[in-house]
C-alpha positions in Angstrom: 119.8 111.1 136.6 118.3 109.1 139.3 117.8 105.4 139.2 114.0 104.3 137.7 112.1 102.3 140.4 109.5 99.8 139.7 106.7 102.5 140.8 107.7 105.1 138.9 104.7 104.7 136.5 102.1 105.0 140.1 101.3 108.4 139.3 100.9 107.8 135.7 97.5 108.9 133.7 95.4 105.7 132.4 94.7 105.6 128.4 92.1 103.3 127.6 90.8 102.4 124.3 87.7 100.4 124.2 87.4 99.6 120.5 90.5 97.6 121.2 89.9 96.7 124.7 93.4 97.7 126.5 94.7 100.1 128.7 98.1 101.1 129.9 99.7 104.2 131.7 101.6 106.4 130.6 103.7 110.0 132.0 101.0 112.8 132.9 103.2 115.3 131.6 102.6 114.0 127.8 99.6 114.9 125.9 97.6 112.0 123.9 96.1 112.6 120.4 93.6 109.7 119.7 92.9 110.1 115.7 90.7 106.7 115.6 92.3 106.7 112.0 92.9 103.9 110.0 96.7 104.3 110.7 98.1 105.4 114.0 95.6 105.6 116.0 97.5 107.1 119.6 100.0 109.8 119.6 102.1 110.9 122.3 103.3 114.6 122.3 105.3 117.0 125.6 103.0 120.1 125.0 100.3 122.0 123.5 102.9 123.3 120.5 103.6 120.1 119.8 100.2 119.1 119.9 99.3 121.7 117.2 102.2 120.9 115.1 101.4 116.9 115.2 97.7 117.8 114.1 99.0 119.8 111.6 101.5 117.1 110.3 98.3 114.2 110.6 96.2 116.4 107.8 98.8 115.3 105.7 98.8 112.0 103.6 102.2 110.8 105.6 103.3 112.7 108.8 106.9 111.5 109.8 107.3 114.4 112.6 105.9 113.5 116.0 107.9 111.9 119.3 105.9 108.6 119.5 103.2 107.2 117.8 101.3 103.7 118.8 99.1 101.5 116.5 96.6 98.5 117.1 95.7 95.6 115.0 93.9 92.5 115.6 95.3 89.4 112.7 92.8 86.4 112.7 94.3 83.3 113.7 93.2 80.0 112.6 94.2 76.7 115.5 96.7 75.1 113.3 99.0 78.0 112.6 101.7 78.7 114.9 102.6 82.5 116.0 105.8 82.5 113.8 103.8 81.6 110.6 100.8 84.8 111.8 103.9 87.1 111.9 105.5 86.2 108.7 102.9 86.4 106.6 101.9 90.1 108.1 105.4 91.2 107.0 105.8 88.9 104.0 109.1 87.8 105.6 110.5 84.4 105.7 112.9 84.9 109.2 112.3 86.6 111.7 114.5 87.6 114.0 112.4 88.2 117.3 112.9 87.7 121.2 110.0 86.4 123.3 107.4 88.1 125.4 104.7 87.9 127.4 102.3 91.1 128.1 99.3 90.7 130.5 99.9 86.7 131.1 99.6 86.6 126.8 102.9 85.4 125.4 103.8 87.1 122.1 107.4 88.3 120.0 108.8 91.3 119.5 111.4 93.0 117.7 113.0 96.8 117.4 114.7 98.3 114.0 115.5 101.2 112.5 113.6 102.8 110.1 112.1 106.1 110.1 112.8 106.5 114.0 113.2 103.4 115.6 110.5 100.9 115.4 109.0 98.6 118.1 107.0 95.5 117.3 104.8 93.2 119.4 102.8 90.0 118.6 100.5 88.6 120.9 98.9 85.2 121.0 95.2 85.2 121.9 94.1 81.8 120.7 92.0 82.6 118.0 93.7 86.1 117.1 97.2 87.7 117.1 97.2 91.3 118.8 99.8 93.6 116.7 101.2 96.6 119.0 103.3 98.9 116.7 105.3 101.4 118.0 107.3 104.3 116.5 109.5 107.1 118.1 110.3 109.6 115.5 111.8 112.5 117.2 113.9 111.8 120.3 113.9 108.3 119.6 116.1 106.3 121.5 114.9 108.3 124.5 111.0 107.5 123.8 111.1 104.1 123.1 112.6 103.6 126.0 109.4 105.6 127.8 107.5 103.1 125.4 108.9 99.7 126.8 107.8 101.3 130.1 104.5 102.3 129.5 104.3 98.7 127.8 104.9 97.1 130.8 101.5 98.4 132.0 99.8 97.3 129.0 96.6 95.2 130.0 93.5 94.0 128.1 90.1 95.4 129.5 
């Protein structure tokens, strides 16, 4: 396949969600399901089909079958607590093993893991709150969270 160049995501469609103030690109060949749900709230899906068979799957209490699905959460922060101690306590761990960085001039942590898929993490520091990006590519996975980390890099708060 041919090389990716920096502006392959030009011709990209725009999502924007305004309850959590970001936008970012991604393929205009995918479809978008925006559930506003309390869990993930963006799905990514190839075609109608798939589209159908996603909704379908969301009616459900747990839906494990769709190609990539995004979540947004906002963690309070107070001053005298430190990034690392914000992430810990949101997954009750006491390491973490995360690289650095930095999203729209914010610098943050992430991490990737299998699990059900694979699953992509980011932590942002805002000052007063930590933005949580959570990413997971169920079907196809390797290949869509590797469209992820590129629709990622357009990732900018509104």
């Amino acid at each position: 396949s041919p090389s990716l160049t920096s502006d392959e995501t030009t011709n990209w469609k725009t999502y924007t969600n305004t309850k959590y103030k970001v936008s970012f690109k991604y393929p205009s060949n995918l479809l978008v399901i925006d559930t506003n749900s309390e869990n993930y709230k963006i799905f990514f899906v190839r075609n109608e089909a798939e589209k159908l068979k996603v909704e379908k799957c969301l009616q459900q209490i747990e839906c494990y079958s769709y190609p990539l699905g995004i979540d947004f959460k906002i963690l309070p922060k107070s001053m005298n607590k430190s990034l690392e101690d914000i992430v810990k306590e949101d997954r009750h761990e006491s390491q973490l093993n995360m690289s650095p960085i930095t999203i729209d001039g914010f610098s943050g942590l992430q991490d990737e893991f299998s699990g059900i898929g694979i699953v992509h993490n980011v932590y942002l520091d805002k000052k007063e709150t930590v933005f949580h990006i959570f990413a997971n590519a169920i079907e196809d996975s390797k290949e869509n969270i590797s469209l992820y980390k590129k629709m990622l890099s357009t990732f900018k708060f509104l």
